[in-house]
C-alpha positions in Angstrom: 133.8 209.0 357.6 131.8 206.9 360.6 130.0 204.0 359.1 127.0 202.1 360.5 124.5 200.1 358.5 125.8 197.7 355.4 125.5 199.8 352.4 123.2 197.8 350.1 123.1 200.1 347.5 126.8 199.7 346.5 126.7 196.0 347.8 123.8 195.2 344.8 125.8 197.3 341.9 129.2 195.7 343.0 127.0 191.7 342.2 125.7 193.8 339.1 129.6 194.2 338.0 130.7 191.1 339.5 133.4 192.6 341.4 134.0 192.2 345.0 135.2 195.2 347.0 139.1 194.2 346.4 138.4 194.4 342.9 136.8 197.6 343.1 139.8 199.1 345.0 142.3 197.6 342.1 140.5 199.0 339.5 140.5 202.7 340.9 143.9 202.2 341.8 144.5 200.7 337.9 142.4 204.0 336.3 143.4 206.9 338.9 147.1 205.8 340.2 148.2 203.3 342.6 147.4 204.6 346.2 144.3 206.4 345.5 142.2 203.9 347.9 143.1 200.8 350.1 142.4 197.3 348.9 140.1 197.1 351.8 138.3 200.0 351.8 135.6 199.3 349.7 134.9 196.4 352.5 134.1 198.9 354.8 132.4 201.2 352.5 130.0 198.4 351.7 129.5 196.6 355.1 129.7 199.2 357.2 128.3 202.2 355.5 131.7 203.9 355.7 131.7 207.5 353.1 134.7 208.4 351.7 136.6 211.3 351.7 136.1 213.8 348.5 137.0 213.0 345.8 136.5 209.2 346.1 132.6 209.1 345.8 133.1 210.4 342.3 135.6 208.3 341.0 133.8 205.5 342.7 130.6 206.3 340.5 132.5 206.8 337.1 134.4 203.6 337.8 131.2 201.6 338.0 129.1 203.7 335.2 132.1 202.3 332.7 131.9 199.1 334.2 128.1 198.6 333.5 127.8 201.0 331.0 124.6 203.2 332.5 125.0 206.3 334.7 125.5 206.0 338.4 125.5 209.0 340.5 127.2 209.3 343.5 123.4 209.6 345.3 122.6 205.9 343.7 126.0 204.8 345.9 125.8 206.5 349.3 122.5 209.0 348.6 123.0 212.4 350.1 125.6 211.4 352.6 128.4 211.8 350.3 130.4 214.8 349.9 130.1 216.9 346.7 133.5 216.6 344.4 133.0 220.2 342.5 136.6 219.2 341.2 136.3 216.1 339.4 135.0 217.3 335.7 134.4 215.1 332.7 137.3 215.4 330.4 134.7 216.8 327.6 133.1 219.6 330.3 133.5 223.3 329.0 134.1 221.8 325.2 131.2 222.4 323.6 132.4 225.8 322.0 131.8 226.3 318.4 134.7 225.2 316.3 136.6 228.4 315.8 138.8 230.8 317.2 137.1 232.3 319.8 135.7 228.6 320.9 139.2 227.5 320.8 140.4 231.0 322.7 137.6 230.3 325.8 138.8 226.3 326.0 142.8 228.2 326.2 141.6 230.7 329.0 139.9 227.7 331.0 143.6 226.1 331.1 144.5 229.6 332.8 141.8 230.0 335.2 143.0 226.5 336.9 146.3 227.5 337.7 149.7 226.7 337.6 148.7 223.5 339.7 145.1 222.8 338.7 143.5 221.1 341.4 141.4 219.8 339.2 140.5 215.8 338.5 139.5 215.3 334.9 137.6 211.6 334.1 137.7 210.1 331.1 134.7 210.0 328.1 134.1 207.3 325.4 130.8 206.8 323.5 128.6 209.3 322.2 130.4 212.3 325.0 133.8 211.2 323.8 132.0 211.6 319.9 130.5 215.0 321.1 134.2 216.4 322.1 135.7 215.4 318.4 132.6 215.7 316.2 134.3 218.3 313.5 136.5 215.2 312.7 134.3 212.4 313.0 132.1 213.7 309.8 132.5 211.0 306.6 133.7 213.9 304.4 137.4 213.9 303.8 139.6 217.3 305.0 139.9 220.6 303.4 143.6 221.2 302.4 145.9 222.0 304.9 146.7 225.9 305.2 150.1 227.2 304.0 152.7 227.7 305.8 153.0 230.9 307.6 155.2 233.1 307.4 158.1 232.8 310.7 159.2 236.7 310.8 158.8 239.5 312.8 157.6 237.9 316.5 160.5 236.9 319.0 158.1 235.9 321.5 156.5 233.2 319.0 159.9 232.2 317.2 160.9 232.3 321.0 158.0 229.5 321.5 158.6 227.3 318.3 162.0 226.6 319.1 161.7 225.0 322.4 159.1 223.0 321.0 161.3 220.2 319.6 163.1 219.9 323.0 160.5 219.7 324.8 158.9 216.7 322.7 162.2 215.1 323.4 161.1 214.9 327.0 159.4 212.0 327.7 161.6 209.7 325.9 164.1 209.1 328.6 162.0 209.9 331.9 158.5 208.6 330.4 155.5 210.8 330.7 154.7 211.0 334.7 158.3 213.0 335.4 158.2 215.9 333.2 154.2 216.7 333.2 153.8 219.1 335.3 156.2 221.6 333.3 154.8 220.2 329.7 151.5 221.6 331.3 152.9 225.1 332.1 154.3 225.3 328.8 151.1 225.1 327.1 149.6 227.9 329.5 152.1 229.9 328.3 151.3 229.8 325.4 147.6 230.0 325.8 148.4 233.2 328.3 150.0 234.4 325.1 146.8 234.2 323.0 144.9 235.3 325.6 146.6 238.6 326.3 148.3 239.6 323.0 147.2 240.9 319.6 148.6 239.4 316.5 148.3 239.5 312.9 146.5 236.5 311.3 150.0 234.5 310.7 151.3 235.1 314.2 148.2 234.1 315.4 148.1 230.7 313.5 151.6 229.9 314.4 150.5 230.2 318.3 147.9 227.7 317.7 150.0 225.4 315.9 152.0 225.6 318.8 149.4 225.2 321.1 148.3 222.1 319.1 151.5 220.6 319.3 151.6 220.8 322.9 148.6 219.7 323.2 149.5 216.2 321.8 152.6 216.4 323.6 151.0 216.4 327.2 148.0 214.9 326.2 150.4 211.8 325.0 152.5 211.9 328.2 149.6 212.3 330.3 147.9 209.1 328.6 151.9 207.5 329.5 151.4 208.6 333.1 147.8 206.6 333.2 145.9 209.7 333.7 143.2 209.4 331.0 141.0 212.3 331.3 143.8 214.5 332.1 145.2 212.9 328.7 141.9 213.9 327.0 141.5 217.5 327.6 144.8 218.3 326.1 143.9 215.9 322.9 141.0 218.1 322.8 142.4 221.2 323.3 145.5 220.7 321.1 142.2 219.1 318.1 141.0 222.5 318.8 144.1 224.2 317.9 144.8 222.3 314.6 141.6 222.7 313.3 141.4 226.5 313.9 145.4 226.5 312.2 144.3 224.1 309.0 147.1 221.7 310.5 145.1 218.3 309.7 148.5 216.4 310.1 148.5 216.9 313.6 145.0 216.8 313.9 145.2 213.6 312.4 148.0 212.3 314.7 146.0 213.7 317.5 143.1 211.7 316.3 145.3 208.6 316.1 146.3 208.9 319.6 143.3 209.5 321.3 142.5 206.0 319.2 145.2 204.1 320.8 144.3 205.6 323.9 140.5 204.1 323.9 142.1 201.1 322.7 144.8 200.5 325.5 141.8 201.2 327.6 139.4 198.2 326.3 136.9 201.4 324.7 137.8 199.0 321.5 134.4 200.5 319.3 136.2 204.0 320.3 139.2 203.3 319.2 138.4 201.7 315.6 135.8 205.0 314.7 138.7 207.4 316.1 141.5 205.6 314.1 139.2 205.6 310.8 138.9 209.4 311.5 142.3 209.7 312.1 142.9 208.0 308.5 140.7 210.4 306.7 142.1 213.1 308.1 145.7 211.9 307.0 144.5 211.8 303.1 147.0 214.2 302.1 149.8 214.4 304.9 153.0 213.2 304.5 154.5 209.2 304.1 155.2 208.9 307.5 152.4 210.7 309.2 150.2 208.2 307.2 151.7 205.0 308.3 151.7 206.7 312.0 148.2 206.9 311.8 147.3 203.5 310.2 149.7 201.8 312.7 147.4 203.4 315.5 144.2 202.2 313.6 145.7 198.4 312.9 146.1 197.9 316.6 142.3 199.2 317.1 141.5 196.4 314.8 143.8 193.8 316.2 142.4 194.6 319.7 138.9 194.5 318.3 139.4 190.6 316.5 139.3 191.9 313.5 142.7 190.2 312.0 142.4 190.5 308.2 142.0 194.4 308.4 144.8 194.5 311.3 147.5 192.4 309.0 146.1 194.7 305.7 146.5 197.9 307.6 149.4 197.0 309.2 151.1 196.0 305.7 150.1 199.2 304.4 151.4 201.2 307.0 154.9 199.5 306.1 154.8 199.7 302.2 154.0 203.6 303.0 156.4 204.1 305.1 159.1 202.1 303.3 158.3 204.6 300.5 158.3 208.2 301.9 160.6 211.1 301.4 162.1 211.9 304.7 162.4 215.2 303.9 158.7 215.5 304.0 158.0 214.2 307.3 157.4 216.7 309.9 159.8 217.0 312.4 157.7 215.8 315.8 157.7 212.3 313.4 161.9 211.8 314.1 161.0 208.8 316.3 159.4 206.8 313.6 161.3 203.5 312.3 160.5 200.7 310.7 160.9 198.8 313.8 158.7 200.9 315.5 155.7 199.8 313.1 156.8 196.3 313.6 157.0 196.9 317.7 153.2 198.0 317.4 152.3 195.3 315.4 154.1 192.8 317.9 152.4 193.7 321.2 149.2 194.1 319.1 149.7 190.1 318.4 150.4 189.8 321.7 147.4 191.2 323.1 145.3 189.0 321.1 147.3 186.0 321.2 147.1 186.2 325.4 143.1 186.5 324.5 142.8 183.7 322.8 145.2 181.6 324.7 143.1 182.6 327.5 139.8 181.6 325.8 141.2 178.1 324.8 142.3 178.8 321.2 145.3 177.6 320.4 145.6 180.0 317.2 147.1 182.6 320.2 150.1 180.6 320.1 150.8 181.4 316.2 149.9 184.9 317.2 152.2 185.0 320.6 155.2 183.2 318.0 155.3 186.3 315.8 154.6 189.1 318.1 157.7 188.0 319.7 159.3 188.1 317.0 158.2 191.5 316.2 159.3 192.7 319.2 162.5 191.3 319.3 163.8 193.8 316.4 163.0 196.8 318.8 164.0 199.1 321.5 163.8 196.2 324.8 167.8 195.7 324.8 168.6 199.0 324.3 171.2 199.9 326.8 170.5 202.3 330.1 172.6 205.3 328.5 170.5 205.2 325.3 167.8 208.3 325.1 164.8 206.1 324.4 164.3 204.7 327.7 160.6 204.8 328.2 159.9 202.8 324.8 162.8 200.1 325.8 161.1 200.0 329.0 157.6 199.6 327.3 158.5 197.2 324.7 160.4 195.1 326.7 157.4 194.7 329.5 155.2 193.4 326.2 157.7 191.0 325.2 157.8 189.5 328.7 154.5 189.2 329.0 154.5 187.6 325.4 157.4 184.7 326.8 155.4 184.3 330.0 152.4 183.5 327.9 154.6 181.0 326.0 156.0 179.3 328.9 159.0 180.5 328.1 159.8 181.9 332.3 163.2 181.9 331.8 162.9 184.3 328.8 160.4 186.3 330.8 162.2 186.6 333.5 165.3 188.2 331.8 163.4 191.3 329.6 161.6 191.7 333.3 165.5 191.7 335.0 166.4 194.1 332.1 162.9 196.1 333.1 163.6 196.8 336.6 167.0 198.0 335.8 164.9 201.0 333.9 162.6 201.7 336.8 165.0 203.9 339.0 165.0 206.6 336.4 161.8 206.1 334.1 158.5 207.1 335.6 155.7 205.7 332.9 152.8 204.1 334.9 151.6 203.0 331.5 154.6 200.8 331.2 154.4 199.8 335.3 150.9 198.6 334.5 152.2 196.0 332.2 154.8 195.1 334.7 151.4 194.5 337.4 150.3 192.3 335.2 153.7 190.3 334.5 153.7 189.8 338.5 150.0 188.9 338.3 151.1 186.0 335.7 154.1 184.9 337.9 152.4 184.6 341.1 150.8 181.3 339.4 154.5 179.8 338.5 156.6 180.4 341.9 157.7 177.1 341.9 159.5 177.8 338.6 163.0 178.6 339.8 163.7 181.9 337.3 160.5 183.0 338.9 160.9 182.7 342.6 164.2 184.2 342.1 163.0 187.2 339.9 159.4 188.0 341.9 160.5 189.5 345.2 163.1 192.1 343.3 160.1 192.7 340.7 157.6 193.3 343.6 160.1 195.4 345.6 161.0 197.3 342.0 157.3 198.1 341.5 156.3 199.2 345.4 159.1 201.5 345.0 157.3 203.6 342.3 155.3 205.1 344.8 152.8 207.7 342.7 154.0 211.1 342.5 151.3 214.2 342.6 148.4 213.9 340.0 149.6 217.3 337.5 148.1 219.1 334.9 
């Protein structure tokens, strides 16, 4: 839109969040996918009085309520010049149905009434809204037992449904979340379409919604891969919906746990911590492995948080429980579980902190960087490019490059980043890219290291070339 005036609203928040206009372009680019603004847009947003197409003055005002923590409208930016966005939506809007069937029913129908291609732009929630949208399983009280099995007779339609499931959670291993969303979405209107429109006995009826919460996780978790976090939240909500109405608290715990590693990964630290605790009670009496799942979520809250005696305690435990589970007992969405991928949490974890502290002048990040490194040496970062677990090779191996680069160790860095772009052509996880923006970001300040001026350019190239596809639900 025309601009005229210098815009001194957003000119006094942008001082208030100390961020200059290029920053505010990277970070909606960083939360809402590379492309969604210019660098130097916000330049002429504030000096000129430029407006922004729809639906930019909303994600403009939720990127700078997170960053200083109050409300600001869209009218406190531009006043009433801006256009109206009816299409962005908090993650949490149309979720405060009662906690039952029917509530769970009318948050299904709302995934049909926005399409096949919902147009839709869903923001993330954290604080008391995000507490509001989970609040059966934030109580101190410990679960109800799980319900019984039901029985699997008598429906082809719904045995039809809970076979494809354990494909379809095979999915975003090798592509990574951002390349098979789109249909991961359409499955679970299906199978909301299905609820919606049929009749079914009680156990029919409980195994749809244990399929529902299922794929809930599922696209919720490859949402969350493909950096769209509010997107990510409504089906963690809507699949926490499902297993509480089917009394299937090991996925609602796992749920829990990832909607905890979510706030985490996205600095909402506080979030993270309460959701992982929740996701802990609500493990009490599932299986081994879902257990250590869930406290391997809630040791990396705490790591994050700078709370290292109850990360390495929780992190322990998750590895003695794990190291004495029956296999047999696990549920079968658990198959990629391994030892080595407790100790790969655990690794980048350390790393995380130890690049915190390094950057903060402690030299106990060093320790920390030494055995993260370590950690994530024993996991999936040299895995070859035939081998089905792409997406975590391409993740792990981005953390333990960023670990050597914080080492000094370029050489290092620069091979598991050689080994990274090689995944790129046919693994579409932003998540993964982001840590790879970040890797550049660290190598632009060592170009006269000679590993490094040779690796930057193909890096740079490697990472223009993952041009963002459509935003999908």
């Amino acid at each position: 839109m025309p601009g005229g005036d210098a815009n001194e609203r957003l000119a006094a928040l942008l001082v208030d969040a100390g961020w200059t206009p290029r920053a505010l372009a990277r970070e909606l680019n960083a939360t809402f996918g590379q492309g969604t603004v210019s660098a130097t847009a916000p330049y002429f947003w504030r000096d000129h009085g430029g407006v922004p197409h729809a639906p930019l003055p909303a994600l403009v005002s939720y990127t700078l309520s997170d960053r200083l923590g109050r409300r600001v409208t869209v009218a406190d930016i531009w006043g009433h010049r801006a256009p109206d966005s009816p299409q962005v939506q908090l993650a949490s809007a149309g979720m405060d149905h009662p906690w039952s069937i029917a509530g769970t029913r009318a948050v299904a129908q709302d995934w049909l009434a926005g399409g096949l291609v919902d147009r839709r732009h869903f923001l993330a929630v954290s604080g008391s809204t995000l507490a509001t949208a989970v609040s059966a399983y934030l109580a101190a009280e410990l679960p109800a037992a799980a319900a019984p099995p039901a029985q699997r007779e008598g429906d082809p339609l719904v045995e039809q449904i809970e076979a494809s499931i354990p494909l379809l959670q095979q999915l975003d291993d090798a592509k990574g979340g951002a390349a098979n969303l789109g249909y991961i979405g359409a499955q679970l209107r299906a199978v909301a379409l299905v609820l919606h429109e049929g009749t079914y006995p009680a156990a029919a009826t409980r195994r749809l919604l244990v399929a529902l919460a299922d794929l809930g996780q599922l696209a919720g978790w490859m949402a969350f891969d493909a950096n769209q976090h509010g997107l990510a939240q409504r089906y963690f909500f809507t699949g926490l919906r499902a297993a509480h109405d089917a009394g299937y608290t090991q996925m609602a715990a796992h749920i829990l746990a990832d909607l905890s590693f979510q706030a985490t990964s996205s600095g909402h630290r506080s979030d993270g911590i309460t959701l992982g605790e929740a996701a802990r009670r609500h493990a009490v009496r599932a299986p081994a492995g879902v257990r250590a799942s869930v406290d391997s979520r809630l040791a990396y809250a705490y790591a994050a948080s700078g709370r290292i005696n109850e990360f390495e305690h929780t992190y322990a435990g998750a590895a003695d429980t794990f190291a004495g589970r029956d296999p047999a007992s696990d549920p079968a969405w658990l198959y990629y579980l391994t030892p080595g991928h407790l100790d790969c949490q655990a690794g980048y974890a350390l790393v995380l902190v130890g690049r915190d502290r390094l950057a903060e002048g402690d030299r106990a990040g060093r320790a920390m960087l030494r055995r993260g490194t370590a950690l994530l040496r024993t996991g999936a970062h040299d895995r070859p490019l035939d081998d089905a677990s792409q997406r975590r090779a391409l993740y792990e191996g981005a953390w333990l490059a960023l670990a050597y680069a914080a080492r000094g160790d370029f050489e290092g860095a620069c091979g598991e980043a050689r080994a990274a772009i090689g995944r790129l052509g046919s693994v579409r996880s932003p998540r993964s890219n982001a840590l790879l923006h970040q890797l550049s970001a660290d190598f632009r300040r060592r170009t006269r290291n000679p590993h490094v001026a040779d690796l930057l350019p193909d890096l740079d190239r490697a990472l223009a070339r993952q041009a963002p596809g459509p935003r999908v639900a």
